[in-house]
VONUMI-471221 format. One record per residue: residue number from 1; x, y, z of N, C-alpha, C in turn. Coordinates in nm, 4 decimals. Example, Ala and Ser with C-alpha at 12.3 -4.5 7.8 and 13.67 -1.06 7.14 Angstrom:
# VONUMI-471221
MARGU num      n.X      n.Y      n.Z     ca.X     ca.Y     ca.Z      c.X      c.Y      c.Z
MARGU   1   1.3190  -0.5690   0.7800   1.2300  -0.4500   0.7800   1.3200  -0.3300   0.7800
MARGU   2   1.2850  -0.2250   0.7080   1.3670  -0.1060   0.7140   1.2900   0.0030   0.7870
This chain:
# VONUMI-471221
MARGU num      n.X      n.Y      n.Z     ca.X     ca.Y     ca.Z      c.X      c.Y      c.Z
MARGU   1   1.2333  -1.1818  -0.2163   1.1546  -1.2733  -0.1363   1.1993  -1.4170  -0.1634
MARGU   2   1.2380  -1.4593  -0.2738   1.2964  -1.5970  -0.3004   1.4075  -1.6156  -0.2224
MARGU   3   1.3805  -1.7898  -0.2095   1.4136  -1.8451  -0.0604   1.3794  -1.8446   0.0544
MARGU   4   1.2608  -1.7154   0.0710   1.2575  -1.6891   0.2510   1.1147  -1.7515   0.2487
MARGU   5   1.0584  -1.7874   0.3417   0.9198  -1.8550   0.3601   0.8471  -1.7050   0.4117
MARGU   6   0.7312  -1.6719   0.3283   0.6224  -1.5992   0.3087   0.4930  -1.6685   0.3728
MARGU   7   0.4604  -1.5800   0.5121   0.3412  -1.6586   0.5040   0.2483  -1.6069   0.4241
MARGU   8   0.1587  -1.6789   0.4083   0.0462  -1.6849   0.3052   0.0749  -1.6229   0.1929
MARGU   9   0.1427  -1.6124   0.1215   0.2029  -1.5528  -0.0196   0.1214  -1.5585  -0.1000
MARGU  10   0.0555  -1.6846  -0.1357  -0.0668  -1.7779  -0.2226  -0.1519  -1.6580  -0.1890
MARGU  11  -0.1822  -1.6621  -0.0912  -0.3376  -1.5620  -0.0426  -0.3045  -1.4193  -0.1093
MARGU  12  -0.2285  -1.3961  -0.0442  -0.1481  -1.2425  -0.0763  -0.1871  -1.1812  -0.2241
MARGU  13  -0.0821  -1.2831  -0.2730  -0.1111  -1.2653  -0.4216  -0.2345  -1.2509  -0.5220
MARGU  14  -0.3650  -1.3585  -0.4664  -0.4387  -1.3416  -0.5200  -0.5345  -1.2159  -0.4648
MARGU  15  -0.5339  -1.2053  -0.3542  -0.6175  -1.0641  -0.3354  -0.5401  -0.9798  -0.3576
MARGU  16  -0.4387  -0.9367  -0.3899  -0.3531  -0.8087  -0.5107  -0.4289  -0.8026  -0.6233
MARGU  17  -0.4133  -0.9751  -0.7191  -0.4645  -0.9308  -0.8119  -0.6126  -0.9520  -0.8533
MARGU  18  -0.6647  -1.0504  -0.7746  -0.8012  -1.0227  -0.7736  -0.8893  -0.9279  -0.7114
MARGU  19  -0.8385  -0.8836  -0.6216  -0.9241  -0.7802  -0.5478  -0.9274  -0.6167  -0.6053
MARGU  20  -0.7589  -0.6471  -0.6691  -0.7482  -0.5083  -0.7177  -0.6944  -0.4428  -0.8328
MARGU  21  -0.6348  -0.5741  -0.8737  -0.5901  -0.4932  -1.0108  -0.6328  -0.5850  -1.1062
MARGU  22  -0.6924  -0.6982  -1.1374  -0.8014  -0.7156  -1.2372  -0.9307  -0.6498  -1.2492
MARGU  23  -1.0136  -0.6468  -1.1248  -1.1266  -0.5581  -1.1432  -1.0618  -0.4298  -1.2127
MARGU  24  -0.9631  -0.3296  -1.1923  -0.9072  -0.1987  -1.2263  -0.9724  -0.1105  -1.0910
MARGU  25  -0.9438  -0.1405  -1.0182  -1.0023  -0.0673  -0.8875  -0.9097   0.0430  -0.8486
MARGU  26  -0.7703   0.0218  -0.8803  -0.6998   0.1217  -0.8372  -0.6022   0.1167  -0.9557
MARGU  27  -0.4877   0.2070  -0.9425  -0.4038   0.2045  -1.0600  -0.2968   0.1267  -1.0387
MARGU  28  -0.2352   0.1213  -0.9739  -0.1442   0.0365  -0.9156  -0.1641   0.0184  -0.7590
MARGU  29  -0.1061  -0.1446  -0.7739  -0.1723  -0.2213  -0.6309   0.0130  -0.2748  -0.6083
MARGU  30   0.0176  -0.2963  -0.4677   0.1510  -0.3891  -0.4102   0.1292  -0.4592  -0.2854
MARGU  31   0.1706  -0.5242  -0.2320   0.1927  -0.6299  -0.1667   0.3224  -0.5749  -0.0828
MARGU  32   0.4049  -0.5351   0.0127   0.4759  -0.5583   0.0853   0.5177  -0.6035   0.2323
MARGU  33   0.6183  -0.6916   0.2425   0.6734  -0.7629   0.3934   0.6547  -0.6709   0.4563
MARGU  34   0.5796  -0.6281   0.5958   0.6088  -0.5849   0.6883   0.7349  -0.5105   0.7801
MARGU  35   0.8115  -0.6998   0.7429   0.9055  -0.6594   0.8066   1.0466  -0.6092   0.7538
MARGU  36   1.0307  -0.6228   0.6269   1.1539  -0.5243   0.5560   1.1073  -0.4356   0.4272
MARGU  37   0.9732  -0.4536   0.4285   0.9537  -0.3684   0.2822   0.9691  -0.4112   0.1931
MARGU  38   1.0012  -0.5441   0.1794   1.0444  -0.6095  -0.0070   0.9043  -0.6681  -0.0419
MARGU  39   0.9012  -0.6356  -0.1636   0.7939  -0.6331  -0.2508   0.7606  -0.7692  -0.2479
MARGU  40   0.6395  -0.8508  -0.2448   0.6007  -0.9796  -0.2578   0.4911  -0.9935  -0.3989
MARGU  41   0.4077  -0.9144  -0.4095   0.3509  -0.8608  -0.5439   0.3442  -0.7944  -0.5975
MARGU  42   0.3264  -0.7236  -0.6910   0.3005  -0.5779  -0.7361   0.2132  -0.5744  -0.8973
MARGU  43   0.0965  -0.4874  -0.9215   0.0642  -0.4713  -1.0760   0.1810  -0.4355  -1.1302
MARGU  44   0.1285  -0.5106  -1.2761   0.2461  -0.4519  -1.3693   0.2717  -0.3200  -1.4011
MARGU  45   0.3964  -0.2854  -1.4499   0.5080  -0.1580  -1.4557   0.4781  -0.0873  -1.3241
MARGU  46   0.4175  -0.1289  -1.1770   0.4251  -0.0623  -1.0834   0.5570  -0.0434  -1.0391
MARGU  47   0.6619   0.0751  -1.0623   0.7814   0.0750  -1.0351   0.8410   0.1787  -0.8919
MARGU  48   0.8676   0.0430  -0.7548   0.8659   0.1252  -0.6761   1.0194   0.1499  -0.6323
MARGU  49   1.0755   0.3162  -0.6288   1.2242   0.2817  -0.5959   1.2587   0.2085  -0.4482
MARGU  50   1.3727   0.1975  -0.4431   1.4451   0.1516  -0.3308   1.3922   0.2666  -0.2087
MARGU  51   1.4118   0.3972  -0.2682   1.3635   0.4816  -0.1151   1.2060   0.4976  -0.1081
MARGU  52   1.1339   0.4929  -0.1946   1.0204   0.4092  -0.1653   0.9596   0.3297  -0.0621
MARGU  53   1.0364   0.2399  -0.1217   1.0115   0.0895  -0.0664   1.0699   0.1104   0.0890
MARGU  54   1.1582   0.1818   0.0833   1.1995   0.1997   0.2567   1.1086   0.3182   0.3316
MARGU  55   1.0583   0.4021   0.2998   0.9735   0.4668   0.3448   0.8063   0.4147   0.3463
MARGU  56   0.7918   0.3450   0.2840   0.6558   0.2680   0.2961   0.6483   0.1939   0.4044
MARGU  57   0.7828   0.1440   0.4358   0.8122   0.0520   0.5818   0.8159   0.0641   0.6792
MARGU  58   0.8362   0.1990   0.6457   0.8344   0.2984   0.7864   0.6948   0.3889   0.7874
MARGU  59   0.6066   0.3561   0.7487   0.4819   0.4629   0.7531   0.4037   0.4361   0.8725
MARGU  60   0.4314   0.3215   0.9325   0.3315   0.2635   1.0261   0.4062   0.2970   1.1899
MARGU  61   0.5408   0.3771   1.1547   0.6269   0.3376   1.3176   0.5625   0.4633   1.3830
MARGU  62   0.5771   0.4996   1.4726   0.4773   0.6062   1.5538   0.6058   0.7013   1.5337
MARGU  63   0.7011   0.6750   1.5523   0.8151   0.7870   1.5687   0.8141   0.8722   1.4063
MARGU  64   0.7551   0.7926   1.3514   0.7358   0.8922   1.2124   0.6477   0.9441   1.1649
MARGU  65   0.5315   0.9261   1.2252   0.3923   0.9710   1.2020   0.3744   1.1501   1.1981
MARGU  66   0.4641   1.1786   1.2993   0.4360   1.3097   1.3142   0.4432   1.3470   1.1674
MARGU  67   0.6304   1.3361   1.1708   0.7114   1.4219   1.0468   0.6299   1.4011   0.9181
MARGU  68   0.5757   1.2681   0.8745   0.4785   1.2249   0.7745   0.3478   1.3529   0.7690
MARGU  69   0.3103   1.3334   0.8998   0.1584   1.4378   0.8533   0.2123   1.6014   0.8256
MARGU  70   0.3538   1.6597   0.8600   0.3919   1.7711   0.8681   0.4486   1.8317   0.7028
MARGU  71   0.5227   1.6837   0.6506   0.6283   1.7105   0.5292   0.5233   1.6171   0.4397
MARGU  72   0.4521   1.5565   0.4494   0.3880   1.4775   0.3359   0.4609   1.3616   0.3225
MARGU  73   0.4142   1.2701   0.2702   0.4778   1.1440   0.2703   0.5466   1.1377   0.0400
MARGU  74   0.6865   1.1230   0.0411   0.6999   1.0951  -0.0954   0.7391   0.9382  -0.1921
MARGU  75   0.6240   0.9770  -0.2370   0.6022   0.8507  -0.3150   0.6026   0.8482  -0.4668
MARGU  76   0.6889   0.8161  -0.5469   0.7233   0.7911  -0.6519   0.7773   0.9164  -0.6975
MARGU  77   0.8350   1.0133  -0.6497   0.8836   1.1612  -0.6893   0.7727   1.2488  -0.6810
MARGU  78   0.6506   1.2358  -0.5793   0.6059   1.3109  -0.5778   0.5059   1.3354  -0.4315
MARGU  79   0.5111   1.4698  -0.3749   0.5032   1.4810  -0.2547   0.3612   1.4743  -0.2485
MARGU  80   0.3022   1.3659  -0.1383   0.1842   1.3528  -0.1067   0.1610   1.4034   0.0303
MARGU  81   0.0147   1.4785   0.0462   0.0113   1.5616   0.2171  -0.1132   1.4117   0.2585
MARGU  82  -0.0809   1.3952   0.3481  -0.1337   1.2740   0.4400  -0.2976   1.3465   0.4672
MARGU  83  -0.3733   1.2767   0.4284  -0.5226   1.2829   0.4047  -0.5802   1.2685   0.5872
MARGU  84  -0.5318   1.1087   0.6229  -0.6039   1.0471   0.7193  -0.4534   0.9695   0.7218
MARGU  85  -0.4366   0.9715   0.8802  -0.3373   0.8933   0.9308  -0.3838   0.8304   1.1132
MARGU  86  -0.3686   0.6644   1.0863  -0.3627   0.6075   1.2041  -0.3009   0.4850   1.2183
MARGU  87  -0.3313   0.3925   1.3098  -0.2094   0.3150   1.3277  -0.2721   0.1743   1.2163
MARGU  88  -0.3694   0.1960   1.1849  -0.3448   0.0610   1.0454  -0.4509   0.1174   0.8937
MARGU  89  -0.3860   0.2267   0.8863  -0.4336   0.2985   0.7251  -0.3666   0.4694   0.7194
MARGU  90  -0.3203   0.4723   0.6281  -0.2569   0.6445   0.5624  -0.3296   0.6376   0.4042
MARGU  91  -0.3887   0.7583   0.4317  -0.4384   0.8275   0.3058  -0.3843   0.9249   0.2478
MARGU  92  -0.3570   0.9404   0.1296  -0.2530   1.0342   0.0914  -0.2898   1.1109  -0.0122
MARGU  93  -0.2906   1.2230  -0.0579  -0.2522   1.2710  -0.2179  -0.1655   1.3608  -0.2390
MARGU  94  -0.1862   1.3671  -0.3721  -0.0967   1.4837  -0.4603  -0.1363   1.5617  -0.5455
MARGU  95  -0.0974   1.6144  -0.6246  -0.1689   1.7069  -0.7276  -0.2944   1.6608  -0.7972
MARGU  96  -0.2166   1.5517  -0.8618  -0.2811   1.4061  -0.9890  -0.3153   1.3053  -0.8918
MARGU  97  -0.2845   1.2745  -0.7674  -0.3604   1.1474  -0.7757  -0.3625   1.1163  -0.6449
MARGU  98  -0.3418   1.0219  -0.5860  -0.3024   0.9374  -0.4511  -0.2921   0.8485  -0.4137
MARGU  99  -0.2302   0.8135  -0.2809  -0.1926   0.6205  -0.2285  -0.2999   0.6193  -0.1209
MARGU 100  -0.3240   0.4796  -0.0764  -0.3669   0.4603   0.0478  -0.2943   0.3251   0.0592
MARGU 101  -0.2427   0.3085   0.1647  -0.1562   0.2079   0.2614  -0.2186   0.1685   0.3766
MARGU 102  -0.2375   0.0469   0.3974  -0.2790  -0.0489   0.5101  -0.2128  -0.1236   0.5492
MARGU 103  -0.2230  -0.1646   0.6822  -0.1220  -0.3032   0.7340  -0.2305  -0.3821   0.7823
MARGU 104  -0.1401  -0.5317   0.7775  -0.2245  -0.6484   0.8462  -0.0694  -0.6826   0.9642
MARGU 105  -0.0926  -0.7915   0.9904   0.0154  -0.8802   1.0638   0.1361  -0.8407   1.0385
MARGU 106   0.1635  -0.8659   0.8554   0.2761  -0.9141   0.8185   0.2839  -0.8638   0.6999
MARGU 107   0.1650  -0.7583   0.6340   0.1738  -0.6968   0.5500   0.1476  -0.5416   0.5377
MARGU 108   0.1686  -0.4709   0.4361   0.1521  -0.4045   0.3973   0.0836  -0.3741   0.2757
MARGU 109  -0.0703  -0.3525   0.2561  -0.0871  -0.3290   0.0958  -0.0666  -0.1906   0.0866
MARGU 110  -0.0702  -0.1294  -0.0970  -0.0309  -0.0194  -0.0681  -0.1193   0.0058  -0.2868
MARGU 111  -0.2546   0.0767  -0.2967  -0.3083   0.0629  -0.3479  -0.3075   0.2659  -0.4403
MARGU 112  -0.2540   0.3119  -0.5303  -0.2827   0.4201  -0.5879  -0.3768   0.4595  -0.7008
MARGU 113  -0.4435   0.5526  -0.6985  -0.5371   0.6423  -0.7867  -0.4606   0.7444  -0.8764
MARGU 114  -0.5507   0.7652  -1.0090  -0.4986   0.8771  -1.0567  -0.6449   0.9349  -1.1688
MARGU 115  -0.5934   1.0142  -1.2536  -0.6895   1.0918  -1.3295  -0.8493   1.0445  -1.3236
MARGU 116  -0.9453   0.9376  -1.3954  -1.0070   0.9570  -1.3755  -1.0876   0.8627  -1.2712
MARGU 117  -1.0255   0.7633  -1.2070  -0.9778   0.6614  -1.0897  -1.0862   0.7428  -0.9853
MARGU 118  -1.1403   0.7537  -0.8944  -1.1799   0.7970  -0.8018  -1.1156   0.7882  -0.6608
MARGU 119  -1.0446   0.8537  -0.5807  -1.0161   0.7987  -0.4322  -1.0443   0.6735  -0.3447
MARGU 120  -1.2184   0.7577  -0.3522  -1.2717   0.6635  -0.3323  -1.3049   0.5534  -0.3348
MARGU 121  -1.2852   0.4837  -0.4401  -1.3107   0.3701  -0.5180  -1.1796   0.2530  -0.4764
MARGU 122  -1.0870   0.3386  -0.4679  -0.9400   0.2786  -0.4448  -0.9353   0.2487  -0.2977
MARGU 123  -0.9695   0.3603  -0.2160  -1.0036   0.3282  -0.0323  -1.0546   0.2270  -0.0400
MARGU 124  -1.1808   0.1747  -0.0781  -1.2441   0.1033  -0.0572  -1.1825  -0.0802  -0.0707
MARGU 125  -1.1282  -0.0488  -0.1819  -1.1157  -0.1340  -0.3133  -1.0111  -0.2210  -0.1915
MARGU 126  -0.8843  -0.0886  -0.1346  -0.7524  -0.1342  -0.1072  -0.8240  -0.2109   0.0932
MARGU 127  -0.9220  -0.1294   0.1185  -0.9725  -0.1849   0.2848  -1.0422  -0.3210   0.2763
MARGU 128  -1.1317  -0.3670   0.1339  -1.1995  -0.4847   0.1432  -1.0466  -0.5791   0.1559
MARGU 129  -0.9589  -0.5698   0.0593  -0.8739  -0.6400   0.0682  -0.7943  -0.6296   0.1641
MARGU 130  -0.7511  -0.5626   0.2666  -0.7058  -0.5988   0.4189  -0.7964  -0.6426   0.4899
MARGU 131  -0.9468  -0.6264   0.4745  -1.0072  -0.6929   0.5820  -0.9861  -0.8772   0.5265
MARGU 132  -1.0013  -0.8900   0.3798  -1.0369  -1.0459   0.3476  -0.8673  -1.0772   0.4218
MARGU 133  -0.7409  -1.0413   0.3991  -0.6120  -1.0804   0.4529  -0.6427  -1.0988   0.6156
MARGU 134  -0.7074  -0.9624   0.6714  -0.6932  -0.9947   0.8061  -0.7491  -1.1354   0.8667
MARGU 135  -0.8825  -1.1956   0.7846  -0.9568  -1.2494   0.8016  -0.8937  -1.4148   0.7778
MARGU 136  -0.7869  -1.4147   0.7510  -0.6850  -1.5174   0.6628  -0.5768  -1.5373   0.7614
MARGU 137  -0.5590  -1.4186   0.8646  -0.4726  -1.3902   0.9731  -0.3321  -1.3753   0.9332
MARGU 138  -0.3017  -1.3149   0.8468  -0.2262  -1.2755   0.7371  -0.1505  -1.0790   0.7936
């Protein structure tokens, strides 16, 4: 992201980490561009690979929605079956745990659960914080 102008980055950042990973609302929280998938925030040791990060970018295009709800969406080496899928939120899990992913404008948050974490808690946690972004016009 250095060098390129981010809008609202400032904002961004702080509802990552205030909204979601200081309270401990989810286990790992991120921040990504819209428009290429590069990471703008992320909790610490959240380590997302390169094919990751390119498939997160693509969760929102309609031409992939199908194959997503059919094969599961994989995220961090591990295959998640798509919970709830529409055109601005995917719910996901796996054995141990799960993601939920939202878009705004120009973002992407992308908020995971695990052991004793609740789903729920993380849905919630990861939607207040796209609505306060949307609300920022972000």
């Amino acid at each position: 992201v250095t060098g390129r102008k981010v809008p609202g980055l400032a904002t961004m950042v702080a509802a990552v980490q205030d909204m979601l990973v200081t309270p401990r609302l989810v286990k790992d929280a991120a921040a990504l561009l819209r428009q290429d998938g590069s990471v703008v925030v992320a909790s610490p040791n959240f380590m997302l690979l390169p094919t990751d990060l390119e498939r997160i970018a693509t969760i929102f295009e309609p031409s992939k929605q199908e194959e997503f709800r059919e094969r599961g969406i994989m995220l961090q080496a591990q295959v998640h079956a798509v919970i709830r899928m529409d055109d601005q939120s995917v719910y996901a899990r796996s054995l141990n745990g799960g993601f939920v992913a939202t878009v705004t404008k120009n973002y992407i948050l992308l908020g995971t659960w695990r052991g004793k974490l609740h789903a729920s808690v993380t849905i919630e946690a990861v939607e207040a914080a796209t609505d306060f972004v949307l609300k920022m016009k972000l």
